[in-house]
ROKEMI-581793 format. One record per residue (C-alpha): x, y, z; residue in one letter; residue number from 1. Coordinates in Angstrom, 2 decimals, decimal comma. Each point is the difference from the previous one (the first is absolute). Layout:
<recs>
[rec [X; Y; Z]; "A"; NUM] ...
</recs>
This chain:
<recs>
[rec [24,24; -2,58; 10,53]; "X"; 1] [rec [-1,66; -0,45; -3,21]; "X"; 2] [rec [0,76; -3,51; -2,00]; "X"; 3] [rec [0,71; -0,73; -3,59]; "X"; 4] [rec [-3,00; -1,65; -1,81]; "X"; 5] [rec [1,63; -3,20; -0,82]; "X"; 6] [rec [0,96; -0,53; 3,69]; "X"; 7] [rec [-3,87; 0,97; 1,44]; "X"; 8] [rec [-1,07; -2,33; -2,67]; "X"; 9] [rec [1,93; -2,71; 1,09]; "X"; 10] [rec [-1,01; 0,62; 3,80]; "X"; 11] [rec [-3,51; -0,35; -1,28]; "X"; 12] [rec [0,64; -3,45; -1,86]; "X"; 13] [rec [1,53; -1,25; 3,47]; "X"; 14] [rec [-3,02; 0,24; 1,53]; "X"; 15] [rec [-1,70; -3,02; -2,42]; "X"; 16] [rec [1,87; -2,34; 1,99]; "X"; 17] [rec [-2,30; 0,55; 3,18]; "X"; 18] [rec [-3,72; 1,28; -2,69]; "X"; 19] [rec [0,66; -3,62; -1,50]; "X"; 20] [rec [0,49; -1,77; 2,98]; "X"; 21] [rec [-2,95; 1,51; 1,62]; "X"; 22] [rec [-2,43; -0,37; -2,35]; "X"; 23] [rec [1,08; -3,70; -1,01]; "X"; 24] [rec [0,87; 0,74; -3,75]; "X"; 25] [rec [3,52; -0,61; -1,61]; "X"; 26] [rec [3,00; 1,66; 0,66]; "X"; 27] [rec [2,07; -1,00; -2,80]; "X"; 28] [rec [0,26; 0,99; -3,44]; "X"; 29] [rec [-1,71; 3,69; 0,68]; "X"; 30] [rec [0,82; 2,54; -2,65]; "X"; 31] [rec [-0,91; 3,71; 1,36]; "X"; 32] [rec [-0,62; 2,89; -2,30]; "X"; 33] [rec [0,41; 3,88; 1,44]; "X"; 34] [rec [-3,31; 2,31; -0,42]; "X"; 35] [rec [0,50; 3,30; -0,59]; "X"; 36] [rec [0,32; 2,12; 3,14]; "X"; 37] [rec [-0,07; 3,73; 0,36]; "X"; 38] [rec [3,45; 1,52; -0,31]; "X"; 39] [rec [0,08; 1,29; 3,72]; "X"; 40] [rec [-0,64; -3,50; 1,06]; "X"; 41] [rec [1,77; -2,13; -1,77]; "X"; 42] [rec [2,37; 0,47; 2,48]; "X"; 43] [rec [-1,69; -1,77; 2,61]; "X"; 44] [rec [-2,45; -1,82; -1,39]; "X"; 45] [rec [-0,17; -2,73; -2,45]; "X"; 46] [rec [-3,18; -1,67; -1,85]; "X"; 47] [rec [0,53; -3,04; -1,11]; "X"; 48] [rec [-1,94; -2,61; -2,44]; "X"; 49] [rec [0,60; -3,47; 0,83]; "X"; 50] [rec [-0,78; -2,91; -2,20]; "X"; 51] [rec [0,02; -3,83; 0,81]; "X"; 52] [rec [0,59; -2,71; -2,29]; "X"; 53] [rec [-3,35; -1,25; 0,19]; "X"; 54] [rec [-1,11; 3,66; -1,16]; "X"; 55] [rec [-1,22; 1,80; 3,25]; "X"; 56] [rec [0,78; 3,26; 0,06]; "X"; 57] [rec [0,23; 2,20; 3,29]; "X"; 58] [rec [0,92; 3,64; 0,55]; "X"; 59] [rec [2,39; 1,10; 2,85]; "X"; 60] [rec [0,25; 3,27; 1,30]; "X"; 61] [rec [2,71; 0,55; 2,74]; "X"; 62] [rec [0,87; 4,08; 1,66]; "X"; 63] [rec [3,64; -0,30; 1,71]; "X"; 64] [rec [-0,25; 3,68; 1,65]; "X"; 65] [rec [-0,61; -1,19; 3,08]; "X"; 66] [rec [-3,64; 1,17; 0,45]; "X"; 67] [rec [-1,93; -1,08; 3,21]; "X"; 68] [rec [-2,64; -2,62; -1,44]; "X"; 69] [rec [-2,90; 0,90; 1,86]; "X"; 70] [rec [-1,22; 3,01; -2,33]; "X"; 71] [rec [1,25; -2,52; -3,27]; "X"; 72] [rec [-2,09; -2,76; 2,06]; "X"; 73] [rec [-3,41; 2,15; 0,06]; "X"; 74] [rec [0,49; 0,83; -3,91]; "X"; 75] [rec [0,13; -3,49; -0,97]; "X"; 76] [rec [-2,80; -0,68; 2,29]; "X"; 77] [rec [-1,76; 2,54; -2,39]; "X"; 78] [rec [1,45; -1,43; -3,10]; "X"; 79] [rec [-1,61; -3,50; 1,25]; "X"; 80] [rec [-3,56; 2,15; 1,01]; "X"; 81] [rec [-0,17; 0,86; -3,74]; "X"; 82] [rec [0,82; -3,56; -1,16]; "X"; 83] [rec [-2,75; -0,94; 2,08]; "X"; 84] [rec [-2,47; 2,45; -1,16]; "X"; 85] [rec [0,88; 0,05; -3,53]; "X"; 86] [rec [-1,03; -3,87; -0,49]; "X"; 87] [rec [-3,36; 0,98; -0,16]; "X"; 88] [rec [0,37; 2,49; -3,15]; "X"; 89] [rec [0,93; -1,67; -2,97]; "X"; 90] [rec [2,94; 0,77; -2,35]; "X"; 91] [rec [1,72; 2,15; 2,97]; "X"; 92] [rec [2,53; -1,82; 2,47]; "X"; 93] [rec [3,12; 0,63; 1,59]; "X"; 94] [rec [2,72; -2,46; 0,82]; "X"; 95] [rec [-0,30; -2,38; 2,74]; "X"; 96] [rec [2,95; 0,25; 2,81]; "X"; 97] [rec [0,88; -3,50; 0,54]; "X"; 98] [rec [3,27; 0,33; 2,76]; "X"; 99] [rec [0,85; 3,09; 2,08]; "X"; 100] [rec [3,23; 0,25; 2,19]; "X"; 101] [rec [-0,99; 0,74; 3,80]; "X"; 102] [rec [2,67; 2,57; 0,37]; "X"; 103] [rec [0,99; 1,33; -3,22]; "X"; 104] [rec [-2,27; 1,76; -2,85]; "X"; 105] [rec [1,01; -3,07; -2,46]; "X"; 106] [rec [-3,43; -1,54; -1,35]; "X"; 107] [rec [-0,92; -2,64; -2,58]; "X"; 108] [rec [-2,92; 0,44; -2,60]; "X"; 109] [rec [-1,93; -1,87; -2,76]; "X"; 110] [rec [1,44; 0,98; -3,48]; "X"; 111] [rec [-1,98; 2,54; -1,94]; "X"; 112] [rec [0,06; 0,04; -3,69]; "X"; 113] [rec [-0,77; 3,06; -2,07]; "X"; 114] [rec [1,62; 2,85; -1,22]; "X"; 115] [rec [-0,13; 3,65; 1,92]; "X"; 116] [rec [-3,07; 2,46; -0,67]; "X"; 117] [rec [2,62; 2,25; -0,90]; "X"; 118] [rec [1,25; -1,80; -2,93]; "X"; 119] [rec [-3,07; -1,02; -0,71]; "X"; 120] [rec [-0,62; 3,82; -0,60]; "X"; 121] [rec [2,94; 0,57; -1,65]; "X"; 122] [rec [-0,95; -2,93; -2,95]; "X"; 123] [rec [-2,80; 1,57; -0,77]; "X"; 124] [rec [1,96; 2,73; -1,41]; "X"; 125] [rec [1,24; -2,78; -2,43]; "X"; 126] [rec [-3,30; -1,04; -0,78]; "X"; 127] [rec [0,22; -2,99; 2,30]; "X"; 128] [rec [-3,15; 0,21; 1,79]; "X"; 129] [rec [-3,04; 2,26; 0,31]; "X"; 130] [rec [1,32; 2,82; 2,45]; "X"; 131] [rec [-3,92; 0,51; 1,41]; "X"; 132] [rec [-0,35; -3,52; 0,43]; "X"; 133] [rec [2,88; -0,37; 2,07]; "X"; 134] [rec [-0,64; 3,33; 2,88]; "X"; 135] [rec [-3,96; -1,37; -0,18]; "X"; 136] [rec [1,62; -3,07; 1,35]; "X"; 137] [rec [2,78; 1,87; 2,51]; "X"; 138] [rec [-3,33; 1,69; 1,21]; "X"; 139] [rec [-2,34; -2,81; 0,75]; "X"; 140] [rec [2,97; -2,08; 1,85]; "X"; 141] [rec [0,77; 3,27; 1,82]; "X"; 142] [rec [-3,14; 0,19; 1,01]; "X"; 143] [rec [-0,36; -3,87; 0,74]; "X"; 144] [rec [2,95; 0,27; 2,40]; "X"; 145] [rec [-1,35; 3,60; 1,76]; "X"; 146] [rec [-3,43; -2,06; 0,39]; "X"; 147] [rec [1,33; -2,88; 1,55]; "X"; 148] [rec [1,88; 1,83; 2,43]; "X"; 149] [rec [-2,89; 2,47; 1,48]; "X"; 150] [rec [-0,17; 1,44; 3,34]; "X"; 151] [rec [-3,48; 2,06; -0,45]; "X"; 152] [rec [-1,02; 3,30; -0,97]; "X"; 153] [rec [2,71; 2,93; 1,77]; "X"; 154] [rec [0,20; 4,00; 0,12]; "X"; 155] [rec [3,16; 1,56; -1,80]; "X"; 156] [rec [2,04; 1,73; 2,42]; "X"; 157] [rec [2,86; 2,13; -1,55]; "X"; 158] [rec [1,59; 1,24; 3,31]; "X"; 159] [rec [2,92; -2,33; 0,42]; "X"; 160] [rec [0,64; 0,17; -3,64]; "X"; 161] [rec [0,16; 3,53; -0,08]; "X"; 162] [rec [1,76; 0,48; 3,37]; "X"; 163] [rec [3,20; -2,13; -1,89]; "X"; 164] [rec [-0,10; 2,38; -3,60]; "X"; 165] [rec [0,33; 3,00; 2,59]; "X"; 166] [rec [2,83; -1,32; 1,72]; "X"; 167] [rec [1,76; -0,55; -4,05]; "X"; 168] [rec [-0,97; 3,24; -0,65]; "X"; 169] [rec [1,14; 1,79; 2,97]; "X"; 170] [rec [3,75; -2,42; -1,27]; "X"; 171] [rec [-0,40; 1,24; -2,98]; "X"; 172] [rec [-0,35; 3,66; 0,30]; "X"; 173] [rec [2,83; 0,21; 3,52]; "X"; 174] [rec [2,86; -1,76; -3,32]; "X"; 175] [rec [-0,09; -3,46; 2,39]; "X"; 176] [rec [-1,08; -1,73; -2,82]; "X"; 177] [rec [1,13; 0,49; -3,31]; "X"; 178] [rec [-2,37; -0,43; -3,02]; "X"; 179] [rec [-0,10; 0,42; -3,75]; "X"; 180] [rec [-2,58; 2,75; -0,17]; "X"; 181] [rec [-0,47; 0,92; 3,13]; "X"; 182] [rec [-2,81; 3,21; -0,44]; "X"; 183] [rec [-2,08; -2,63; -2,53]; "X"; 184] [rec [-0,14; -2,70; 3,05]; "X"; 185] [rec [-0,19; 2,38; 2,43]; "X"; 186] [rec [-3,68; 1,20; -2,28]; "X"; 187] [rec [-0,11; -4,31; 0,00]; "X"; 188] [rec [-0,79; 0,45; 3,49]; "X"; 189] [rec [-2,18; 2,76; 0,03]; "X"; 190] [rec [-1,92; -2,30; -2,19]; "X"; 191] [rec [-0,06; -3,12; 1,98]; "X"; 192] [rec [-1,62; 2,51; 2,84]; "X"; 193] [rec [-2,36; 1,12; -1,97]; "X"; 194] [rec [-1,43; -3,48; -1,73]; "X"; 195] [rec [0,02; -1,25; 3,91]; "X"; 196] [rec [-2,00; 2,71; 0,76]; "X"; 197] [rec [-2,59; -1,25; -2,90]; "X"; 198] [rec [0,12; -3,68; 1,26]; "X"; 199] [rec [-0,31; 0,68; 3,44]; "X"; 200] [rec [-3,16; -2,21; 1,82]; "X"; 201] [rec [-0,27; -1,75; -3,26]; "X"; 202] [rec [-1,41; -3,26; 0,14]; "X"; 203] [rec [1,59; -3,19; -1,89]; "X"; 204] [rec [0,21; -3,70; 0,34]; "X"; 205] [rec [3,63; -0,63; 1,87]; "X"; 206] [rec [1,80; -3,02; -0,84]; "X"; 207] [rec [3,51; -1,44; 0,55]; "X"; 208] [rec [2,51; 0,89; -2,35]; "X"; 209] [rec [2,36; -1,92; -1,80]; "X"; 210] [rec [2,53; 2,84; 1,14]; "X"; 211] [rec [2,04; -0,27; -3,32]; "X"; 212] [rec [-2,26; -0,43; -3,21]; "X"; 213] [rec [1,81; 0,85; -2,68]; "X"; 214] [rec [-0,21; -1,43; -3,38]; "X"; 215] [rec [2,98; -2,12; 0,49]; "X"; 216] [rec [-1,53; -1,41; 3,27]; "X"; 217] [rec [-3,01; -1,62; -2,30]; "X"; 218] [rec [0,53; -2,88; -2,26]; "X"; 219] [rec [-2,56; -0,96; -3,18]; "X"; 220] [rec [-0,45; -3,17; -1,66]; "X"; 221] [rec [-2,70; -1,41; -2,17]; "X"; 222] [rec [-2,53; -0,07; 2,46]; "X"; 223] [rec [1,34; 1,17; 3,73]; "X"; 224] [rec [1,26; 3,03; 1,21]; "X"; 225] [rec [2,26; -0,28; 3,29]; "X"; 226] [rec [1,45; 2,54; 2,12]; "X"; 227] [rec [3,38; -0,51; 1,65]; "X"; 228] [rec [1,97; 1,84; 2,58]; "X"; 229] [rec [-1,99; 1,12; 2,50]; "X"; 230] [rec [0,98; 2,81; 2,48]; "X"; 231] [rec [-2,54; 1,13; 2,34]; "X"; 232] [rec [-2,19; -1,30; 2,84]; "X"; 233] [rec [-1,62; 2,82; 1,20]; "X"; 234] [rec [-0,76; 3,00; -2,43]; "X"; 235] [rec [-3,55; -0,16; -0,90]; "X"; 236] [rec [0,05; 2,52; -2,89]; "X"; 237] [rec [-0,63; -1,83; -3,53]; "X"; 238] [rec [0,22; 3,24; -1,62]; "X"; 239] [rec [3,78; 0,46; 0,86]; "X"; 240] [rec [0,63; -3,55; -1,58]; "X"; 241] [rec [-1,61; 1,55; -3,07]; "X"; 242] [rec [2,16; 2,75; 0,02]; "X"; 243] [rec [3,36; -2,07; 0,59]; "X"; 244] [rec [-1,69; -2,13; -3,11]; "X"; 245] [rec [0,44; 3,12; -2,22]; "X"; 246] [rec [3,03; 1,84; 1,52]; "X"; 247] [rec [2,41; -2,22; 0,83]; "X"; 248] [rec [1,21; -0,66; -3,51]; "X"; 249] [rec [-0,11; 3,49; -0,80]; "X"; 250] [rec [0,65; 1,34; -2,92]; "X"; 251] [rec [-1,54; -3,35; -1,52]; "X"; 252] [rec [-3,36; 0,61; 0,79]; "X"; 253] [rec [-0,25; 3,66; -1,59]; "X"; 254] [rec [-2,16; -0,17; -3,28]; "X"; 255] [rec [2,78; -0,39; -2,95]; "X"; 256] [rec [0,06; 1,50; -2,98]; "X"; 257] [rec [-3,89; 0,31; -2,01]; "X"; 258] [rec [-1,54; -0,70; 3,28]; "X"; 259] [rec [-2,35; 2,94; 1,38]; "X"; 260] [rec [1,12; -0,15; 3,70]; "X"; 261] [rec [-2,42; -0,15; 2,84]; "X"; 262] [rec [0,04; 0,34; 3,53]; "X"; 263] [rec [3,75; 0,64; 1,35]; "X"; 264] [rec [1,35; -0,51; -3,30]; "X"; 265] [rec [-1,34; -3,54; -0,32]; "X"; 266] [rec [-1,42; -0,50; -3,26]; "X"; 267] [rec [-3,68; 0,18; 0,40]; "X"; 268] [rec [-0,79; -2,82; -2,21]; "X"; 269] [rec [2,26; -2,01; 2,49]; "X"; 270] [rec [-1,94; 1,42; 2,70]; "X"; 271] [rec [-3,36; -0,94; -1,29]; "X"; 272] [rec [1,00; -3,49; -0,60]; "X"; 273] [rec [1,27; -0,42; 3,18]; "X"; 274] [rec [-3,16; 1,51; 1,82]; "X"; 275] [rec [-2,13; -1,66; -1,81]; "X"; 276] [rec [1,82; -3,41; 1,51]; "X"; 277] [rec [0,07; 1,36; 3,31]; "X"; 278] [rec [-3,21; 1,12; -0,18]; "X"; 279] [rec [0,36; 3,12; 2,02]; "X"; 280] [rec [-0,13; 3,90; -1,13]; "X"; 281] [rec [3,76; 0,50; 1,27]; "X"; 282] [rec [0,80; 3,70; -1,99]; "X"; 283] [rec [-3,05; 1,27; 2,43]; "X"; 284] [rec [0,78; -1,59; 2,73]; "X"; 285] [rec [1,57; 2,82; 2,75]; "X"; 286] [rec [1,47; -2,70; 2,26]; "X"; 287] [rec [1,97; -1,78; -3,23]; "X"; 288] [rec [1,15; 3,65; -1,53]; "X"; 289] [rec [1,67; 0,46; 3,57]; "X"; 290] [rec [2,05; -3,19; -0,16]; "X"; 291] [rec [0,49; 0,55; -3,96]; "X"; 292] [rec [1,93; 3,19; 0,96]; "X"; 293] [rec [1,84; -1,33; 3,24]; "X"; 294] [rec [1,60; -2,71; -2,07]; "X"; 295] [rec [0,84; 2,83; -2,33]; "X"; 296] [rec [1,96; 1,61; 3,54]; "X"; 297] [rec [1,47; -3,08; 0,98]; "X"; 298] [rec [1,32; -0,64; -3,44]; "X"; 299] [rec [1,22; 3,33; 0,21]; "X"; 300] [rec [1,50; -0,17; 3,57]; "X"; 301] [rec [2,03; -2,92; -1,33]; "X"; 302] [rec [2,34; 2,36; -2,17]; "X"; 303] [rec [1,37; 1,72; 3,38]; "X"; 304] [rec [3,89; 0,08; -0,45]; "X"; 305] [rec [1,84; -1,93; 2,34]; "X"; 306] [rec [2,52; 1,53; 2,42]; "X"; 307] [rec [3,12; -1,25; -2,04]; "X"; 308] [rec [0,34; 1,21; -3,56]; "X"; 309] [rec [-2,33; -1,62; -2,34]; "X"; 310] [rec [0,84; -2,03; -3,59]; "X"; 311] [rec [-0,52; 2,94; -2,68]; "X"; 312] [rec [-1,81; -2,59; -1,56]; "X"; 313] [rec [-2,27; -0,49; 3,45]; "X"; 314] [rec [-0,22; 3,86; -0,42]; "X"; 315] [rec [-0,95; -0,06; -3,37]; "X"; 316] [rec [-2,60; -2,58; 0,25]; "X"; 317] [rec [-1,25; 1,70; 2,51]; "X"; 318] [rec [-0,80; 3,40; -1,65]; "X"; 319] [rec [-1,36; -1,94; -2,61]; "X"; 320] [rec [-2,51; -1,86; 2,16]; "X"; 321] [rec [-0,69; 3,32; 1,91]; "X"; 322] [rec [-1,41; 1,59; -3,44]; "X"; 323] [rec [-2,12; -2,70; -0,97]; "X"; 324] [rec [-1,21; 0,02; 4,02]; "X"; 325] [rec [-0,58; 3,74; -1,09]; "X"; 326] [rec [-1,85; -0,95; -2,74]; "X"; 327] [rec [-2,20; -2,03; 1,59]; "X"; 328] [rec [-0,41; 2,67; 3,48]; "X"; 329] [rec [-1,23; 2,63; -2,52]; "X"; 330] [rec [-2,73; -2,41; -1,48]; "X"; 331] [rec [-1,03; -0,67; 2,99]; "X"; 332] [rec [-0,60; 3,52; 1,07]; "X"; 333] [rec [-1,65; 1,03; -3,43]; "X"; 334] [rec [-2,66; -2,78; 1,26]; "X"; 335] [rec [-0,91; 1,29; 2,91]; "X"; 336] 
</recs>
């Protein structure tokens, strides 16, 4: 039974009682700020700042859906790997976890400053910022965090992939699943087979992925870039963190207005600074073009109308989203 925010927020600020105690700090005199938390979460999870007198400032982030903790337990293990790893590159961390509940997915972390990449981005269009500067950087932490967290050199695959997009389709096409555009994702698809077909054998250097790398999952300051909110601990694709880095805010990343557009609809100045940060050819790569598009279909998948009538809002929204998904589909196809 889903929870108002204010009481999953106060659930969350009951559990300081036992993090203080624990870790030998004070309990009195906390004041806790909420974070922002996606909409479809904020329901049952809360992400919460909490400041001390004295100035120490912690992060809490407590789920309440009742979640077994051994799958959250191997993602912070993961989250800690890249703390780990990441000391040795400078200017690129992520937040220490300092307390973890033995049962529950409730963890404490180190504070991190900074502002999100995303509106980092978006000042730029203010003229706060150099707009290159800032996706060089993105690219060279990126590629910091996909380097610390190798696994060696791996063949792409695309069987399992594809077996799941045939299964949609099939959904798709027998009315199981309802879409916004059905023909253009069902040609979405066709698409994804055919760019597996072109990375097929290919060979790249595997890595653990963050699992959720989108531009409001990286912080910037003056001189460190930290990534938050990990969500994976056993995908070894850093190409389909680079697409969630792009997608996943969709329609933000498309090239605005005056911008020639790139790859996807990106603009391609934004792709060359980024590149040039991550230092990898990622427009030619076969294996990253394959990912690129299946965000595209999971994005896509995510607009299936739910059994009971929808919000016309919902339903607007999500015709909306389905054309710019269109948008994007048919770029993709003109660059094959």
């Amino acid at each position: 039974m889903p929870q108002p925010a204010d009481q999953i927020q106060a659930r969350a600020e009951a559990l300081w009682l036992q993090i203080a105690a624990e870790l030998g700090v004070p309990v009195a005199d906390a004041s806790f700020r909420r974070l922002q938390v996606n909409s479809s979460r904020q329901h049952w999870r809360s992400v919460l700042e909490i400041k001390l007198p004295q100035g120490e400032r912690f992060v809490l982030r407590a789920d309440f859906d009742g979640c077994p903790p051994s799958p959250f337990a191997a993602i912070l293990a993961r989250h800690r790997a890249a703390v780990s790893g990441l000391k040795s590159e400078p200017g690129v961390s992520a937040p220490a976890i300092l307390w973890q509940d033995r049962e529950h997915p409730y963890y404490l972390m180190e504070f991190a400053s900074g502002d999100t990449a995303l509106r980092a981005l978006q000042a730029t269009e203010y003229g706060l910022g150099d707009r290159a500067a800032v996706l060089q950087n993105i690219g060279q932490a990126v590629a910091a965090l996909h380097r610390v967290s190798g696994v060696g050199r791996r063949q792409f695959w695309p069987k399992p992939f594809l077996t799941r997009i045939s299964e949609r389709a099939r959904a798709v096409r027998s009315g199981q699943v309802e879409l916004p555009k059905p023909h253009k994702f069902l040609g979405l698809c066709a698409l994804l087979h055919r760019l597996g077909r072109a990375a097929r054998g290919q060979d790249f250097d595997a890595a653990l992925e963050h699992g959720d790398l989108h531009l409001r999952n990286i912080l910037l300051c003056e001189d460190t870039t930290c990534f938050i909110d990990f969500a994976n601990h056993r995908g070894i694709f850093p190409q389909r963190d680079l697409a969630t880095l792009w997608l996943a805010n969709c329609p933000d990343h498309l090239a605005q207005e005056g911008r020639a557009p790139g790859y996807g609809l990106v603009a391609q100045a934004d792709w060359a600074a980024f590149q040039q940060g991550y230092g990898r050819d990622l427009e030619n790569d076969p294996v990253f073009r394959f990912f690129f598009a299946r965000r595209l279909f999971k994005s896509w998948v995510m607009l299936a109308q739910k059994p009971r009538s929808p919000d016309p809002q919902a339903i607007q929204r999500a015709e909306r989203l389905a054309e710019i998904y269109l948008q994007v589909f048919d770029a993709l196809r003109a660059a094959e």
